[in-house]
One Martini backbone bead per residue (centre of mass of N, CA, C, O) as a GRO file, in nm:
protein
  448
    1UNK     BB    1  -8.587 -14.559 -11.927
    2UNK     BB    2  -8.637 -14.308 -11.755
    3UNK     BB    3  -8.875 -14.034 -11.730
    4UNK     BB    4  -8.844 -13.677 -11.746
    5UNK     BB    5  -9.003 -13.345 -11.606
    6UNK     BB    6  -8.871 -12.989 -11.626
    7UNK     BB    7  -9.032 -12.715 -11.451
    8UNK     BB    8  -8.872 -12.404 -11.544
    9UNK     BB    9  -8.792 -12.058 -11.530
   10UNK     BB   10  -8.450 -12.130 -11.530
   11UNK     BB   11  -8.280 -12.177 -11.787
   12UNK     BB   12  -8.020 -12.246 -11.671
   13UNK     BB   13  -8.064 -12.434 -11.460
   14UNK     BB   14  -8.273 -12.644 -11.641
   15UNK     BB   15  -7.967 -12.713 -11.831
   16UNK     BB   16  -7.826 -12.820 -11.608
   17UNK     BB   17  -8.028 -13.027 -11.497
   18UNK     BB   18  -8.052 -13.200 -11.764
   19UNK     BB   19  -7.748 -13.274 -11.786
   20UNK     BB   20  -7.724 -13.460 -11.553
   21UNK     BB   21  -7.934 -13.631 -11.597
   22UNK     BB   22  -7.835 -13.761 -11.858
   23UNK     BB   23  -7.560 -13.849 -11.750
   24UNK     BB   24  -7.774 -14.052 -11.516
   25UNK     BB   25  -7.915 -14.194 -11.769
   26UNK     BB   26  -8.219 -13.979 -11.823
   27UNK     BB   27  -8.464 -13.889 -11.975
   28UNK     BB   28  -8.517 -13.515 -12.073
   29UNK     BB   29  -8.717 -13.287 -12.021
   30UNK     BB   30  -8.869 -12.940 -12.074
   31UNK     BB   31  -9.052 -12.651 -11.890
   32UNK     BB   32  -9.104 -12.285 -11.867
   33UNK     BB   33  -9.397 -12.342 -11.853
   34UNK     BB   34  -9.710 -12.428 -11.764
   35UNK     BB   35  -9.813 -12.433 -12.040
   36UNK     BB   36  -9.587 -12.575 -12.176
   37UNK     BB   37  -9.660 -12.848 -12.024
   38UNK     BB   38  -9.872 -12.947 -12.052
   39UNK     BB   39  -9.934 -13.102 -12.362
   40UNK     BB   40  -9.667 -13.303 -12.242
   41UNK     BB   41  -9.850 -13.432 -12.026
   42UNK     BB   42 -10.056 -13.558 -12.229
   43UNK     BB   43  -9.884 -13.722 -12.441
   44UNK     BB   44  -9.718 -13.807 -12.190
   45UNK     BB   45  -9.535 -14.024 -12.001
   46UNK     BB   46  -9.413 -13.986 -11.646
   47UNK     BB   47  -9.199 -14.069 -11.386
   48UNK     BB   48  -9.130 -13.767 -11.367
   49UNK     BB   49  -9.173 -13.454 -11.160
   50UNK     BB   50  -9.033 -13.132 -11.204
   51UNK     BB   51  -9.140 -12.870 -10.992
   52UNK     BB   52  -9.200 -12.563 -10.945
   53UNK     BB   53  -9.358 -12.354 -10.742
   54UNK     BB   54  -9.288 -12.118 -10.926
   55UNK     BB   55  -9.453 -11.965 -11.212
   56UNK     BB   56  -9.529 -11.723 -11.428
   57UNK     BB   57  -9.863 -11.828 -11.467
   58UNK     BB   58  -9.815 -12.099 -11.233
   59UNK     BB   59  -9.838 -12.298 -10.996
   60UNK     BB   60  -9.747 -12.584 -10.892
   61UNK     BB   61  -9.974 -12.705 -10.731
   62UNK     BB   62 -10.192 -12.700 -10.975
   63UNK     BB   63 -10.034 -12.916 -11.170
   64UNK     BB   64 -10.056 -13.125 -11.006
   65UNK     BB   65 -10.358 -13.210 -11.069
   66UNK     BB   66 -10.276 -13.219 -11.391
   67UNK     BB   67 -10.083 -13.486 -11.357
   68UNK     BB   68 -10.244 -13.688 -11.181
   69UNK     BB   69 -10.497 -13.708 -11.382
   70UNK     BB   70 -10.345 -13.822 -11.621
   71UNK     BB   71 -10.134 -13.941 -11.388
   72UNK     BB   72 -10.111 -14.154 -11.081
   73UNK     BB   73  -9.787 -14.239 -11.111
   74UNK     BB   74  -9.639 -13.995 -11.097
   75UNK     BB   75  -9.396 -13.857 -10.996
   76UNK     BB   76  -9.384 -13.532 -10.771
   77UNK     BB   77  -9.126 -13.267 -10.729
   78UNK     BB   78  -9.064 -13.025 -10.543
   79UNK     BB   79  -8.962 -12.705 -10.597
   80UNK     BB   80  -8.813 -12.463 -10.321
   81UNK     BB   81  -8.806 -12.200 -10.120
   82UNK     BB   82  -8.736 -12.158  -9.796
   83UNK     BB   83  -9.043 -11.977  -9.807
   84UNK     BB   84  -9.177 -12.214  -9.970
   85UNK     BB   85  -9.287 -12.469  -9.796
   86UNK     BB   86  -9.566 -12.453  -9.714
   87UNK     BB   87  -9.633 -12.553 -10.025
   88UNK     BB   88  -9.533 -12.793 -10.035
   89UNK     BB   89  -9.675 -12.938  -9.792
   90UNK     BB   90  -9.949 -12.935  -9.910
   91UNK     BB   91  -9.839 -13.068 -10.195
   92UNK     BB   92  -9.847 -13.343 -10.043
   93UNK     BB   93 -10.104 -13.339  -9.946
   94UNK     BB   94 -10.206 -13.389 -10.259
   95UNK     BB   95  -9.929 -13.580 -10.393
   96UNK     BB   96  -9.655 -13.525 -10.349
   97UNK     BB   97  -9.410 -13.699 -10.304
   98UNK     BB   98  -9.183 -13.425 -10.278
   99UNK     BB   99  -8.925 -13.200 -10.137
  100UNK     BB  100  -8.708 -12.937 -10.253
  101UNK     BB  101  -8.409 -12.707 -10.175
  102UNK     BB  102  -8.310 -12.428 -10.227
  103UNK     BB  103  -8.023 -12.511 -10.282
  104UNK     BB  104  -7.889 -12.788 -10.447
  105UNK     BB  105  -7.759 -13.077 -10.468
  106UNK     BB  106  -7.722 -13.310 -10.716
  107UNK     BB  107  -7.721 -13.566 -10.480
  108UNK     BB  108  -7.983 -13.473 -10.367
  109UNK     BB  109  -8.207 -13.514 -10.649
  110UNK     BB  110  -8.109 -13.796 -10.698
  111UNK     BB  111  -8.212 -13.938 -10.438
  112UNK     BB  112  -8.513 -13.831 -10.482
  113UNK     BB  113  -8.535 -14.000 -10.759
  114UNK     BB  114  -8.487 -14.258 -10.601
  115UNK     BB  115  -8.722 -14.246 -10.419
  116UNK     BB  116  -8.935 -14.250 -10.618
  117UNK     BB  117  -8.923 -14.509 -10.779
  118UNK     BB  118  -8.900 -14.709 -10.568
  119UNK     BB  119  -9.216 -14.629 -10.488
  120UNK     BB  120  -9.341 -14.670 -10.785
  121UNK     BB  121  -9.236 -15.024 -10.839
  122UNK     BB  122  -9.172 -15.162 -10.569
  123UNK     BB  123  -8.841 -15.132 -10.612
  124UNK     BB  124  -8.537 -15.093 -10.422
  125UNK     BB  125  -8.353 -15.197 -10.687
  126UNK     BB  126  -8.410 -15.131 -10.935
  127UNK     BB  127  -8.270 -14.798 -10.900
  128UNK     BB  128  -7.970 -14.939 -10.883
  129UNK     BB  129  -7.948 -15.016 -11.142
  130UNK     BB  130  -8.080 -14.772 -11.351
  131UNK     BB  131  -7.908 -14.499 -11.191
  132UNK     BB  132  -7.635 -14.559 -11.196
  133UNK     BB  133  -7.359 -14.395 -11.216
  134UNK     BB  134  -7.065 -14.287 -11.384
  135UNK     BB  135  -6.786 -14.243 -11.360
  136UNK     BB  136  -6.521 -14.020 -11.426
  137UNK     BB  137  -6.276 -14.017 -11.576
  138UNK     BB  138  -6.002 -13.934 -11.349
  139UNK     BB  139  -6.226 -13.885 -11.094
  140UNK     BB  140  -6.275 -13.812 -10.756
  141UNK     BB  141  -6.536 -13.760 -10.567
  142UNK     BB  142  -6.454 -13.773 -10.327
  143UNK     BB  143  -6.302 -13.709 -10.080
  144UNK     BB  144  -6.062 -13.513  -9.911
  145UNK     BB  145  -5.685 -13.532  -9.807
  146UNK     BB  146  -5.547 -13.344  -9.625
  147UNK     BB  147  -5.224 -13.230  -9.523
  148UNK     BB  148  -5.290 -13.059  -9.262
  149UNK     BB  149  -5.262 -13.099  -9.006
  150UNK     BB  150  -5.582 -13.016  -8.958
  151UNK     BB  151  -5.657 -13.300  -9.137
  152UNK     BB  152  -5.459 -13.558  -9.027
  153UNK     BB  153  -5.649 -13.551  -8.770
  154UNK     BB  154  -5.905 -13.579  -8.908
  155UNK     BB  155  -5.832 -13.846  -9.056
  156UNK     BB  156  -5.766 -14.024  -8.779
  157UNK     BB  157  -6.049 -14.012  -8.678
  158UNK     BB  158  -6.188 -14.164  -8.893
  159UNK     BB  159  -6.025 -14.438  -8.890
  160UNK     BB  160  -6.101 -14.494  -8.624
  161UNK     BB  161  -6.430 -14.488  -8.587
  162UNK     BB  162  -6.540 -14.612  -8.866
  163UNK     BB  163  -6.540 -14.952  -8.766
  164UNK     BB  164  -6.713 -14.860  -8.550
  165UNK     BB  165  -7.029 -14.863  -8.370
  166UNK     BB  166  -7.042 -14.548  -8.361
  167UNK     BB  167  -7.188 -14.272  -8.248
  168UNK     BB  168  -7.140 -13.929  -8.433
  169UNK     BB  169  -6.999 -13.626  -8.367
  170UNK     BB  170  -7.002 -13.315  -8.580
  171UNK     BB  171  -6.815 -13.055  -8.580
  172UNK     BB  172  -6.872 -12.697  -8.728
  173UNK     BB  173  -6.882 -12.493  -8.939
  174UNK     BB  174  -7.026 -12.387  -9.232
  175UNK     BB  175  -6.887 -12.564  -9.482
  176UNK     BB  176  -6.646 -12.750  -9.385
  177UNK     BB  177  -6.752 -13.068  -9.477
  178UNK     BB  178  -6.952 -13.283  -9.280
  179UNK     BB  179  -7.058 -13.468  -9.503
  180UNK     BB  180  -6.748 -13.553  -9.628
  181UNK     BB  181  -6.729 -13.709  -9.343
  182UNK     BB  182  -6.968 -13.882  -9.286
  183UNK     BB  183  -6.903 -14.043  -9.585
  184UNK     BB  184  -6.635 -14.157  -9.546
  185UNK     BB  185  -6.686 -14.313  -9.275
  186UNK     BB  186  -6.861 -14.494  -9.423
  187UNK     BB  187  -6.709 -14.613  -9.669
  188UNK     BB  188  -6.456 -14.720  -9.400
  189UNK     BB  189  -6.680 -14.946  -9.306
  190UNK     BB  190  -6.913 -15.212  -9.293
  191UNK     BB  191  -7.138 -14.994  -9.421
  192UNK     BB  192  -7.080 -14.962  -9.749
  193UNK     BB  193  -7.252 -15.110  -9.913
  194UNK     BB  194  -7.464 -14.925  -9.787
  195UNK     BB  195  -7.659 -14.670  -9.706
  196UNK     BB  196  -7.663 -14.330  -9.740
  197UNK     BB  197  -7.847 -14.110  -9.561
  198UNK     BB  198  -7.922 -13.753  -9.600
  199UNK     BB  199  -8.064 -13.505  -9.326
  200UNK     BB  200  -8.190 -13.162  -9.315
  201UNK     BB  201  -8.318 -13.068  -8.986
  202UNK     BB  202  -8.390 -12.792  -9.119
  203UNK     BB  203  -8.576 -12.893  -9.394
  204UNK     BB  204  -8.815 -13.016  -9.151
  205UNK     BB  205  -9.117 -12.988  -9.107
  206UNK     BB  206  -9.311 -13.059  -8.866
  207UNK     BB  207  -9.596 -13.177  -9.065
  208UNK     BB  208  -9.360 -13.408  -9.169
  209UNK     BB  209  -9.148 -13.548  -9.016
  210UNK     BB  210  -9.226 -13.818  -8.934
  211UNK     BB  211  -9.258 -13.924  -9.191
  212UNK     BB  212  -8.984 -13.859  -9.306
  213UNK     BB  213  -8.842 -14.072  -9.104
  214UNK     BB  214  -9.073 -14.306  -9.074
  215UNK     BB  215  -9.327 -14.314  -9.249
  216UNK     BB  216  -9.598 -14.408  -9.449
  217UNK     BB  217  -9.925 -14.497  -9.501
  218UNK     BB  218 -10.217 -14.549  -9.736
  219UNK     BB  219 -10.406 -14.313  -9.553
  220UNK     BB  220 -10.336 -14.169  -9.328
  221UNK     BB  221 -10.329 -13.903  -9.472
  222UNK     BB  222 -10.394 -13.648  -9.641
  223UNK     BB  223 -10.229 -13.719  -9.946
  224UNK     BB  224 -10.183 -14.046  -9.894
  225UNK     BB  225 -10.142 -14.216 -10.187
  226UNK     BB  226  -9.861 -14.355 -10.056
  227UNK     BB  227  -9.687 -14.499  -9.950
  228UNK     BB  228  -9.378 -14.420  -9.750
  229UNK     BB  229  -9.012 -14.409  -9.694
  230UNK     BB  230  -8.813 -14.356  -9.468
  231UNK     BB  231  -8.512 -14.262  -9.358
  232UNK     BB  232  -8.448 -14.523  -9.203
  233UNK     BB  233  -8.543 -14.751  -9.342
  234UNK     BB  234  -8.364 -14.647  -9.646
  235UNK     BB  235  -8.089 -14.692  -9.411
  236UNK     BB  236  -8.117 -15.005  -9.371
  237UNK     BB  237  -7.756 -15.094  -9.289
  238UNK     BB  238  -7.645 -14.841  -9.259
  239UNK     BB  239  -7.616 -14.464  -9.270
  240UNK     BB  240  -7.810 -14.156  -9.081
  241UNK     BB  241  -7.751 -13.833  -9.158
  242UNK     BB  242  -7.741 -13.577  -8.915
  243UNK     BB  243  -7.800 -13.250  -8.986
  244UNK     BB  244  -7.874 -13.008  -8.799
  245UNK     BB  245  -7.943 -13.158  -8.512
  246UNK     BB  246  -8.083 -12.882  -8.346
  247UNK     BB  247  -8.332 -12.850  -8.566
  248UNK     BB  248  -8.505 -13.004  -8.363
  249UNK     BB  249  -8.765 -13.054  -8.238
  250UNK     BB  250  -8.883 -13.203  -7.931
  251UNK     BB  251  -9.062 -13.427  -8.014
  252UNK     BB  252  -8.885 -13.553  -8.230
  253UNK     BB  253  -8.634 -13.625  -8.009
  254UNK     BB  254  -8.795 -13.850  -7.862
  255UNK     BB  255  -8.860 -14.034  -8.141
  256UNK     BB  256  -8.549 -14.088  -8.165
  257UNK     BB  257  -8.454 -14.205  -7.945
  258UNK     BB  258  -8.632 -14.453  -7.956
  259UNK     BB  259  -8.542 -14.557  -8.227
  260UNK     BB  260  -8.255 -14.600  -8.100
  261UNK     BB  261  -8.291 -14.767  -7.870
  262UNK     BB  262  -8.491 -14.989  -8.017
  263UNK     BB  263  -8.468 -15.020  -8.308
  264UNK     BB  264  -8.744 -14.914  -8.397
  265UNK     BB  265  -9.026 -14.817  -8.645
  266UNK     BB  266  -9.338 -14.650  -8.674
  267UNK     BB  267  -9.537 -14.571  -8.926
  268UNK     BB  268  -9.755 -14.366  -9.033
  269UNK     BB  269 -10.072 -14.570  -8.970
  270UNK     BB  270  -9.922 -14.799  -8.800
  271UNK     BB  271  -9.898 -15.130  -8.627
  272UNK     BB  272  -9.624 -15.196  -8.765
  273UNK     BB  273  -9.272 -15.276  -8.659
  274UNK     BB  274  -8.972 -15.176  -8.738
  275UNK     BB  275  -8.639 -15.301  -8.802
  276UNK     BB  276  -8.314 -15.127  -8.750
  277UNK     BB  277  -7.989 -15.085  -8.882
  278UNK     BB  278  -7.840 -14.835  -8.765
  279UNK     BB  279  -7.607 -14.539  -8.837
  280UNK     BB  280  -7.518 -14.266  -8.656
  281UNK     BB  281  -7.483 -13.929  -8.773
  282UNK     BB  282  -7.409 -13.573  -8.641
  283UNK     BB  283  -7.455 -13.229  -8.678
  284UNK     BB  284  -7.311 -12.909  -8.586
  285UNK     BB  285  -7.302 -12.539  -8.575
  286UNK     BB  286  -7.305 -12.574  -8.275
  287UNK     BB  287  -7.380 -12.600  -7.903
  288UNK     BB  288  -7.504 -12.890  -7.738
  289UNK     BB  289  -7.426 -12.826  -7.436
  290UNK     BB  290  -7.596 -12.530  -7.419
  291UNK     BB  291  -7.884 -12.658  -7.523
  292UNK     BB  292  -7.881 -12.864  -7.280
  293UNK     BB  293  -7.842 -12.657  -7.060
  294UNK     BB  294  -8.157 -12.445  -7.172
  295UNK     BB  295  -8.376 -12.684  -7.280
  296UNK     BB  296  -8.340 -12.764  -7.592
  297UNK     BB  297  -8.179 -13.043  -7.549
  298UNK     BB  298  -8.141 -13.336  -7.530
  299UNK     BB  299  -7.952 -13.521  -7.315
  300UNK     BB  300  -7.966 -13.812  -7.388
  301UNK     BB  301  -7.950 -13.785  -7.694
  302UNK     BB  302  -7.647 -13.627  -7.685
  303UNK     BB  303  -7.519 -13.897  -7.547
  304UNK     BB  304  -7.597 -14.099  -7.796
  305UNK     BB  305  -7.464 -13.955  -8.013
  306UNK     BB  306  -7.169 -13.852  -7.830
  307UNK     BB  307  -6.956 -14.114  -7.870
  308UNK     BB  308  -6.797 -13.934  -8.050
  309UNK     BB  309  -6.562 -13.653  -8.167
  310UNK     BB  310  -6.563 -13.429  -8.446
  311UNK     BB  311  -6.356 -13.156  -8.567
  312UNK     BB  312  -6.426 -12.942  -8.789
  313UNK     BB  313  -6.219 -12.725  -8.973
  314UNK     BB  314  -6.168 -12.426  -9.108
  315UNK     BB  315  -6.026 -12.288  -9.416
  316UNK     BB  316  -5.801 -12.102  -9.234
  317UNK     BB  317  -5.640 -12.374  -9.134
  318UNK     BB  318  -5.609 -12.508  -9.426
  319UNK     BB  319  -5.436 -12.344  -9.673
  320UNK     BB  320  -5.271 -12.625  -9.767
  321UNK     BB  321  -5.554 -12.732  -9.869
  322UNK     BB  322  -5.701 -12.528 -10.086
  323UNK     BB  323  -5.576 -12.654 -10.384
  324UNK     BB  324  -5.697 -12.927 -10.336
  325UNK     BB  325  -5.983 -12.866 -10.308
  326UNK     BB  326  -5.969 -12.661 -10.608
  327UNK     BB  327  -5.911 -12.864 -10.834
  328UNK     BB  328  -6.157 -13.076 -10.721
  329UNK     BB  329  -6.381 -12.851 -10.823
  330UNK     BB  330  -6.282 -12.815 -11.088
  331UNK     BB  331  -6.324 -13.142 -11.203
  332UNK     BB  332  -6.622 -13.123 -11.125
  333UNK     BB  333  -6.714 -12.899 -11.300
  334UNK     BB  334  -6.605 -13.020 -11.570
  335UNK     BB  335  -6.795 -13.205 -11.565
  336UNK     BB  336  -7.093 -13.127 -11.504
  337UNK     BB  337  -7.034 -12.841 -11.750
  338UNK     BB  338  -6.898 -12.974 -12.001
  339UNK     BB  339  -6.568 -12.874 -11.959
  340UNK     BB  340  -6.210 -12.758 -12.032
  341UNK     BB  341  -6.048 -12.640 -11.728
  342UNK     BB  342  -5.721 -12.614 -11.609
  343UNK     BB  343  -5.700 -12.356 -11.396
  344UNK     BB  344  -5.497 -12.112 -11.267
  345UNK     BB  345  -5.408 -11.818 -11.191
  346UNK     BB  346  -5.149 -11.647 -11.008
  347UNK     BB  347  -5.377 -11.465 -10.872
  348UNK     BB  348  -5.577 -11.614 -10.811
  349UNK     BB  349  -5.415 -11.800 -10.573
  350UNK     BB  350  -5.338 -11.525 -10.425
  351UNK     BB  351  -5.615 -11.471 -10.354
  352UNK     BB  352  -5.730 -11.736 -10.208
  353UNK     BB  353  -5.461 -11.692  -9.970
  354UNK     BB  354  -5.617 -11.401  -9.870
  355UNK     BB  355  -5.875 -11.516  -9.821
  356UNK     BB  356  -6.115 -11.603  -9.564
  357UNK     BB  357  -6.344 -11.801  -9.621
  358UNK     BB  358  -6.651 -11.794  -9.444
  359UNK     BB  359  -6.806 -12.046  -9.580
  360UNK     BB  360  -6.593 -12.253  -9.690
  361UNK     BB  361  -6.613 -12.474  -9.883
  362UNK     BB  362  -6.889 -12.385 -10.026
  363UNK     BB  363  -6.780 -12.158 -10.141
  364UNK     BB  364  -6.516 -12.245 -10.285
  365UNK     BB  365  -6.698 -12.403 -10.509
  366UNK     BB  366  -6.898 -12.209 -10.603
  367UNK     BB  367  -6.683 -12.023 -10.710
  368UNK     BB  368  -6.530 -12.248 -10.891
  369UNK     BB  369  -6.801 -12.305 -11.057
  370UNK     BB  370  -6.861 -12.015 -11.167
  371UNK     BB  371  -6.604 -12.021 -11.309
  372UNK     BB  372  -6.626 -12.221 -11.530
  373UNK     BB  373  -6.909 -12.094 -11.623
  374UNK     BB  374  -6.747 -11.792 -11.732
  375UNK     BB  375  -6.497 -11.946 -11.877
  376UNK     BB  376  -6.324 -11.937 -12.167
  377UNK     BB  377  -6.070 -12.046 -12.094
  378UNK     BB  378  -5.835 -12.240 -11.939
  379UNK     BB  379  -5.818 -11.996 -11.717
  380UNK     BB  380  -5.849 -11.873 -11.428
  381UNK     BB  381  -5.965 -11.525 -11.399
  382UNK     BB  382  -5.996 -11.237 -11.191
  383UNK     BB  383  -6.232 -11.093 -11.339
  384UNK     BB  384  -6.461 -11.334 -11.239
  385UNK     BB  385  -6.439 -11.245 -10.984
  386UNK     BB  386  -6.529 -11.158 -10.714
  387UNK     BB  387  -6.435 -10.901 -10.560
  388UNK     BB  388  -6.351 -10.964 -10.320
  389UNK     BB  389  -6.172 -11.173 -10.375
  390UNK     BB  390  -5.991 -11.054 -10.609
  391UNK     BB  391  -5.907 -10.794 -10.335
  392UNK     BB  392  -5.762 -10.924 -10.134
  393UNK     BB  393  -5.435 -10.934 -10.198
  394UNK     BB  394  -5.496 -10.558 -10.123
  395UNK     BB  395  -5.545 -10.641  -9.847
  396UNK     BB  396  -5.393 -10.566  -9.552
  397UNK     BB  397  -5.545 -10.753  -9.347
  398UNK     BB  398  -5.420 -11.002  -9.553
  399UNK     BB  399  -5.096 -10.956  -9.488
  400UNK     BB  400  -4.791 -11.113  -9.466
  401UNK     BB  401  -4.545 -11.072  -9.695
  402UNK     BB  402  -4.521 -10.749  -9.684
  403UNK     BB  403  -4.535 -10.617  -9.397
  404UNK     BB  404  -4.793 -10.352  -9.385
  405UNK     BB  405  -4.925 -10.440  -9.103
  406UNK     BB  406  -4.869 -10.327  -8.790
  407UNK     BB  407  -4.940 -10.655  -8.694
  408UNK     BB  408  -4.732 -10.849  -8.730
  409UNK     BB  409  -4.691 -10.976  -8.508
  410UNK     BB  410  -4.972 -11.100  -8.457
  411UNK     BB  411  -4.924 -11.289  -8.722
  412UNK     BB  412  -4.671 -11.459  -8.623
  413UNK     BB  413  -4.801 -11.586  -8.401
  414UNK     BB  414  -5.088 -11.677  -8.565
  415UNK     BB  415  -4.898 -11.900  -8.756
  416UNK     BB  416  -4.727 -12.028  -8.501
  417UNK     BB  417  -5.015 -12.154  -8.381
  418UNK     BB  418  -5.096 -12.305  -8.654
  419UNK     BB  419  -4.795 -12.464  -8.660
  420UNK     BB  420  -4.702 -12.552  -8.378
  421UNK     BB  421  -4.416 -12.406  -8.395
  422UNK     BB  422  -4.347 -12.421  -8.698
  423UNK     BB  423  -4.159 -12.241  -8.907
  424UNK     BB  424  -4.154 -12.326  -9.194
  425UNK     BB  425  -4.453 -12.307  -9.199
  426UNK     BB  426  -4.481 -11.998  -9.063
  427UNK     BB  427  -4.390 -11.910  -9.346
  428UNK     BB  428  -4.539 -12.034  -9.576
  429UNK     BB  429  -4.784 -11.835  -9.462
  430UNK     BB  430  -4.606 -11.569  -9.473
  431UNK     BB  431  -4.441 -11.552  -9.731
  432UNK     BB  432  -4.175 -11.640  -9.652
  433UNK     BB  433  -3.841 -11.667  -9.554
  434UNK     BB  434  -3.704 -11.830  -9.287
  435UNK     BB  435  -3.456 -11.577  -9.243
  436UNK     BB  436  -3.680 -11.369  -9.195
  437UNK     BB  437  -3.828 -11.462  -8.961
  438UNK     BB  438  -3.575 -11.494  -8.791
  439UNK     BB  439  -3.592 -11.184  -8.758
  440UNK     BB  440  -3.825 -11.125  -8.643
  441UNK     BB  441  -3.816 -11.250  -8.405
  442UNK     BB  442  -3.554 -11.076  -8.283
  443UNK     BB  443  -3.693 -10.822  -8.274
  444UNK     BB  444  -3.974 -10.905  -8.095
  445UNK     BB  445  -3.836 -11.182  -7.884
  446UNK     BB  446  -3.922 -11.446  -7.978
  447UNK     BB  447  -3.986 -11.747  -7.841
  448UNK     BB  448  -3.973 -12.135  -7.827
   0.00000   0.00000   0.00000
């Protein structure tokens, strides 16, 4: 069993943290300050240390040179709040094997240690073998294949491109949950054996991209005191997800281009070109034709990525979907947090559907995760909830089915444009029954 050293002073995060690593069969340890920790590293050899970037005494830089005098096979992984990237960076350059960018996901994290390990043993299989997570009985942690047209819509498109060898651009708002699209895709594939490696091309520095993409080899440059794989590499045979693929800077862009053109890529520091067979899929919350317009984003790599396109819809436009999403996360979060709340009041789902959900599926989770750790109950209760949340169902602007709000016309046309005309649906978004719809329609003349 590997053994890991959590030095973080965010005493919830870091037992929240703890648990979840023990769940993926982990031996784990924690230490909340850097004295604390200092003892437990020379007691003891760890193959992972997570250490936060700021601690309340001395920052991880400083640790990091304590860390590898003691043991200088341990990988440390640098946690790092998005203005402290320079300091990861820096890390790397010191011997940190990576760093991660607060906040990130458990699958982010477990990633991230699993690619540390297979550096540390020499062999990428080991680590399939020792750190496989055991999914929780009854619980699906894939996507969520919603009901509303605009989901259905969704899924037709993902079974279609998905057996094709073709790339695929993913365009939505933020947090409409593009990569649980993008993993759907490769799941669907015949690279489904093969890995899924995500990567997000905006927490990545400018001064260790190429490293980051293409890998590089012992004494490239300092601070390089092992081999590294990269991105391409780690994906050969798989599928690799390029999120907010607009915030790559323009040298990288070049880069990426021959990687894909040529299928090889050499390491930094190396002379021997490595073949890769990767699917590329990529997302991006901006409009990529108009970056291409002002000469921020390479044409030629626009249309090499842009081989299909699916638009993920936001989540006000399939509120249909909306408690299969909340359920979902409901399930994930009890497993997560060791919990076991039943469900929602209807006070609270009534909140749900008139709130606009500005964040999208990321928001919808995290408020769901939140509240399952807040509750005490069996159900979540309105209490719990953010203001803004709690109090939606009490905005005028939000409100359908009890047409207090002047603009009922403009209410009505829009629930009719969102269910294309479908009246029974364009009722049940605004909360009346079919009788009174058409007693409205009639009101104002609206013909279909």
């Amino acid at each position: 069993m590997f053994k890991i050293l959590i030095i973080e002073d965010d005493v919830a995060f870091c037992t929240m943290l703890k648990t979840f690593l023990q769940k993926k069969e982990y031996e784990v340890v924690t230490a909340f300050s850097g004295n604390e920790a200092v003892p437990k590293i020379k007691q003891d050899v760890f193959d992972v240390v997570l250490a936060d970037v700021r601690l309340p005494d001395r920052d991880g830089i400083t640790l990091l040179e304590e860390i590898l005098n003691n043991n200088p096979s341990t990988q440390v992984i640098i946690m790092t709040g998005y203005a402290e990237i320079n300091m990861a960076v820096n890390a790397i350059k010191q011997g940190a094997f990576d760093y991660i960018s607060k906040p990130f996901n458990p699958d982010t994290i477990l990633q991230t240690i699993e690619k540390a390990l297979g550096s540390k043993t020499g062999d990428k299989e080991v680590k399939k073998v020792k750190v496989t997570p055991k999914k929780p009985k009854n619980v699906n942690l894939s996507f969520v294949r919603g009901v509303s047209d605009a989901s259905k819509k969704l899924n037709e498109y993902v079974a279609l491109v998905a057996p094709t060898k073709m790339s695929v651009l993913i365009v939505g708002d933020s947090g409409t949950g593009k990569e649980y699209v993008a993993s759907s895709i490769h799941k669907a594939s015949k690279r489904s054996e093969k890995p899924f490696v995500a990567v997000d091309c905006g927490a990545v520095p400018k001064e260790i991209a190429s490293s980051e993409f293409f890998g590089h080899i012992k004494g490239s440059f300092t601070g390089a005191v092992n081999d590294k794989v990269g991105h391409f590499e780690a994906a050969n045979g798989g599928t690799l997800f390029l999120d907010e693929i607009g915030n790559l800077n323009y040298e990288l862009q070049v880069q990426l281009l021959r990687a894909l053109q040529e299928r090889k890529i050499k390491p930094v520091g190396s002379n021997k070109e490595i073949e890769v067979d990767i699917r590329v899929i990529a997302a991006t919350n901006e409009d990529l034709s108009n970056s291409v317009k002002e000469g921020d984003f390479r044409e030629d790599l626009y249309h090499r990525l842009n081989e299909f396109t699916i638009k993920v819809p936001p989540l006000k436009d399939r509120i249909e979907d909306l408690m299969l999403f909340a359920n979902h996360f409901l399930e994930e979060s009890n497993v997560e947090l060791d919990k076991n709340v039943v469900g929602f009041a209807d006070e609270v789902l009534e909140s749900f559907k008139k709130y606009d959900w500005p964040g999208n599926l990321r928001e919808l989770k995290n408020i769901v995760k939140r509240s399952v750790l807040l509750s005490q109950k069996d159900m979540i209760t309105l209490d719990i909830l953010p203001n803004d949340i709690a109090y939606a169902s009490q905005s005028a602007k939000h409100t359908y089915g009890l047409f207090k709000n002047q603009n009922e016309q403009e209410l009505i046309l829009d629930a009719l444009e969102k269910a294309n005309g479908n009246k029974a649906k364009a009722a049940r978004m605004l909360s009346i029954d079919r009788k009174t719809l058409y007693n409205k329609l009639k009101q104002y003349d609206i013909s279909l």
